[in-house]
N, C-alpha and C positions, 0 to 999 in steps of 0.2 A: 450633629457634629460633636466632637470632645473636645472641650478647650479648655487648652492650661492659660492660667493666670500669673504670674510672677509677680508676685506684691510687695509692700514694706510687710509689718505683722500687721494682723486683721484687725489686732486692738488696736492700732492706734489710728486707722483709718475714722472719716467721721462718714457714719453711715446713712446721715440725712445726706448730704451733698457730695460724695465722695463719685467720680466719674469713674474709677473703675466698677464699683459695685451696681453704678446703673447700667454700666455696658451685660454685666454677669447678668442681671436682672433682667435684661430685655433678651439674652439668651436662653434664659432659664424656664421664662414665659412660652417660647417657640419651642419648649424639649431639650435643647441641645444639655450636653452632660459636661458640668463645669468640675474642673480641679486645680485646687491651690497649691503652690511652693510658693519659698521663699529662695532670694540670689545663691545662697550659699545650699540650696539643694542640687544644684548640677555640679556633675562631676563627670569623671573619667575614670572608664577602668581599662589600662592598656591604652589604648587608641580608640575605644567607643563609647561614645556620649549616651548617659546615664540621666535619669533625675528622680527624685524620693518627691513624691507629691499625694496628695489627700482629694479625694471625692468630696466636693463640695454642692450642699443642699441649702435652700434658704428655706423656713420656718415662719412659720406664723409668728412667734419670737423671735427671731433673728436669722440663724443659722446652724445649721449641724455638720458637724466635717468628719468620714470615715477614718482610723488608722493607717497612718500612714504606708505609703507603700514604694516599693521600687517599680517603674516603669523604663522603657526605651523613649526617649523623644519622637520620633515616627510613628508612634501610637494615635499621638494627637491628632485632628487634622489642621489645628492651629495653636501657636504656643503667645501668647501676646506675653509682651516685655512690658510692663507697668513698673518698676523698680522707682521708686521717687531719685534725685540727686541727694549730695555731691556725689559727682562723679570721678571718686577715690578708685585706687587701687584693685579693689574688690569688686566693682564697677567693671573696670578695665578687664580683670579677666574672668567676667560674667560673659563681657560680648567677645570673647576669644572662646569661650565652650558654650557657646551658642551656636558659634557662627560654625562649630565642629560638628555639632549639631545639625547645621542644617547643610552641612556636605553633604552630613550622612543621609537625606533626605526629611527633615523636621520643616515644617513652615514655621519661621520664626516672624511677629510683625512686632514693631517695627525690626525689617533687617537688621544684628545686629555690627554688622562692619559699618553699616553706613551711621549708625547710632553713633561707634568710635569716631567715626570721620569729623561728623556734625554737632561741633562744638554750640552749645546753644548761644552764643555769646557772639563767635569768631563764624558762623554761619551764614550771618547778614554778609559778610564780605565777596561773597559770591552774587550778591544782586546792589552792585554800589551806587543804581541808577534808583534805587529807594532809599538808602541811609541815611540820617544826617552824619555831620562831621563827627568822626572817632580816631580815637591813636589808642592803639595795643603797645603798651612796653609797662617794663618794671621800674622803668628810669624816673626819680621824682621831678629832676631836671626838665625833661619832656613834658612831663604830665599842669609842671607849673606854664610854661610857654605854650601850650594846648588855652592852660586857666587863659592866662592874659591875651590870648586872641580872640577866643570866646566870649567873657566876662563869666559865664555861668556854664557848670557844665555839671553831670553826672561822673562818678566813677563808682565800677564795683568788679567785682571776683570774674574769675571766669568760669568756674566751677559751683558761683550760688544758685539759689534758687527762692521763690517766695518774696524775693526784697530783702531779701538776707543780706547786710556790710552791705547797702547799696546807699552814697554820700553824694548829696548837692553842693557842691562849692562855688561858690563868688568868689570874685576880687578881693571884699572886703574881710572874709571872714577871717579870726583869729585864730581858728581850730586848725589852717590848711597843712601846718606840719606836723601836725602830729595824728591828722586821717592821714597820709597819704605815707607817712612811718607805718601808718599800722596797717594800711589794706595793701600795700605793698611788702610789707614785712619786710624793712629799711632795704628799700629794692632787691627783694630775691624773688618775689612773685608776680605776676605777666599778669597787669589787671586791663580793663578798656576805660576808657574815658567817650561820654559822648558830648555832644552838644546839647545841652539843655533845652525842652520843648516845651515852651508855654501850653501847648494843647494836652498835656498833663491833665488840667484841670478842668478839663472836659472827658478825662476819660483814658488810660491805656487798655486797649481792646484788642480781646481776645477773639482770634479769628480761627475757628475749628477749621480746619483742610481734612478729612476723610477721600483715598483714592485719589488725589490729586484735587477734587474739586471743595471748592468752599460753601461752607455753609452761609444762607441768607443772610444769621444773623450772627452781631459779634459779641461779645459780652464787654460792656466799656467798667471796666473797672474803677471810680471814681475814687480820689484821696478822699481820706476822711480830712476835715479843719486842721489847719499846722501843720499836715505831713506833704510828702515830697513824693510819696510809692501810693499806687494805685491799686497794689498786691492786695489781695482779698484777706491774706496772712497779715498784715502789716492793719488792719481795720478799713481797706477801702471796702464802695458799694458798690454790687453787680447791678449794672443795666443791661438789659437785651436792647440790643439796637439793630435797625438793618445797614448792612455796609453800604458807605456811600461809595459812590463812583471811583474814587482814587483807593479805597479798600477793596475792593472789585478786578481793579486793574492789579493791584499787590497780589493780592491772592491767585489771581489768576496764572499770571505768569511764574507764581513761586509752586505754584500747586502744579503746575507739569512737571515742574524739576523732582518736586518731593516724590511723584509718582514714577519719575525713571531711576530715582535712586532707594526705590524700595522702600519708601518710608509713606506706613499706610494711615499713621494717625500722625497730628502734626499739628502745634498752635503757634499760631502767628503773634505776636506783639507788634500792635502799630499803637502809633501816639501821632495824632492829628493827621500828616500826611506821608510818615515815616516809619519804614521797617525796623523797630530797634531787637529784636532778638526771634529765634526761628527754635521752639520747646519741639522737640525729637523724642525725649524719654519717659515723661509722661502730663503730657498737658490735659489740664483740664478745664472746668467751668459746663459739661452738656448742662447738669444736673439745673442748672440756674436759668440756662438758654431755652431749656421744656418746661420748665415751672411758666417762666415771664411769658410765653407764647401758646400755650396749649390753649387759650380763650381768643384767640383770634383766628381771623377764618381760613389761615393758614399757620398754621402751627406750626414747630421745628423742634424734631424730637431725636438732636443727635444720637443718645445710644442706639436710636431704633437702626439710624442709618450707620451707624458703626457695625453694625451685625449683618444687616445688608450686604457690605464689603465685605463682612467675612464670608458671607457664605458665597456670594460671587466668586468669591477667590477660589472656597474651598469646591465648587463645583464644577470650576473651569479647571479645577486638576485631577479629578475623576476621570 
């Protein structure tokens, strides 16, 4: 196969842990023939979708990348969207000359209409029989009468990522006007509030969905001491774990939907018995889930099985 890649830039990816590059790398092992862009390489000339991308080799050293070159999208027999968030602007009409793209016949994974649709945030709202308690507005008025029924809740962006502006508030806290001036930007931006989950501290777990089905195991993301985010960016710790019953049942029923709406890689956030967000753009953690499992007698080696899907894909369109 030839598969394009759409990355942030290669620098700044971190190349021990980085899930795209193990996905490249367990392609790269089977033959297939990888190439990189970047969002702002697709274009349009006239009415047909274009993209400038690079032959990409990995190295005993690292990697070597050919000059770049112009290609047609339909060259590929797969084009994976990896683009990190926010999902600005430039985002926006990435998955509009994708998705023109893939009229024109390009496989694009994940779809990207359905990547627009699927706000990672306002996506849980489509399965409200896993959420806990949430309110979407800009309104600080709202957000305080949310506080005082709860006691303790979360707010953050709808557009972060990482645990990026993501604030726990109490009842008692002194700070509540002047977060909720500022992640609201004195109400002009649409943030969520959820119910705050003691099972935090045990873990927010990352639950890989490849094709609709879920992987064994989930990665519980553990705060570090003092913190409130579980984000591996923020200094929590990765555990593999296997998903219990009530993550089983999550995954399951959200892993049919991800697979009728075209969305071939997909990580779930659960926090004890609760769906709090659905990552669509580029979720990760394999890298961590085949370190912690490759010594046990069943190991679980998502990139392997992310390549799997592709090539399933790519040979059921032959």
């Amino acid at each position: 196969m030839k598969i394009l890649f759409i990355l942030d830039p290669l620098e700044y990816l971190k190349t021990e842990k980085d899930t795209s590059l193990a996905i490249m790398r367990e392609a790269a092992r089977r033959g297939h023939t990888l190439f990189v862009s970047m969002q702002y390489d697709i274009f349009l000339r006239g009415e047909v979708a274009r993209i400038f991308t690079k032959k990409f080799v990995f190295t005993v050293d690292g990697f070597d990348q050919e000059p770049q070159a112009e290609y047609s999208p339909t060259e590929f027999d797969a084009i994976i969207m990896r683009k990190d968030p926010p999902f600005d602007n430039e985002y926006l009409y990435s998955t509009y000359l994708l998705e023109i793209a893939q009229q024109q016949g390009a496989h694009v994974y994940n779809d990207p209409e359905t990547i627009r649709n699927w706000n990672e945030k306002l996506a849980v709202t489509r399965f409200p029989q896993f959420t806990p308690e949430f309110l979407v507005t800009a309104n600080q008025d709202l957000i305080r009468d949310f506080l005082t029924t709860h006691q303790d809740i979360v707010v953050k962006p709808l557009d972060g990522m990482g645990g990026a502006s993501v604030f726990r508030l109490t009842t008692g806290d002194p700070n509540i006007g002047v977060i909720l001036e500022t992640i609201t930007q004195f109400g002009t931006r649409t943030i969520m509030a959820q119910r705050y989950l003691t099972a935090i501290l045990q873990g927010d777990k990352r639950i890989i969905v490849i094709d609709g089905e879920p992987l064994p195991y989930a990665l519980a993301r553990i705060p570090k001491a003092g913190e409130t985010r579980g984000n591996l960016a923020t200094g929590g710790t990765g555990v593999a774990q296997l998903l219990s019953p009530r993550d089983l049942e999550i995954a399951s029923v959200v892993g049919k939907v991800l697979k009728q709406e075209g969305l071939l890689l997909v990580g779930l956030d659960v926090i004890g018995d609760y769906l709090t967000e659905i990552n669509v753009t580029s979720p990760t953690g394999m890298v961590e889930i085949a370190q912690q499992t490759k010594h046990l007698a069943q190991p679980c080696n998502p990139a392997s099985l992310m390549v799997d899907a592709l090539e399933r894909k790519t040979f059921t369109l032959i």
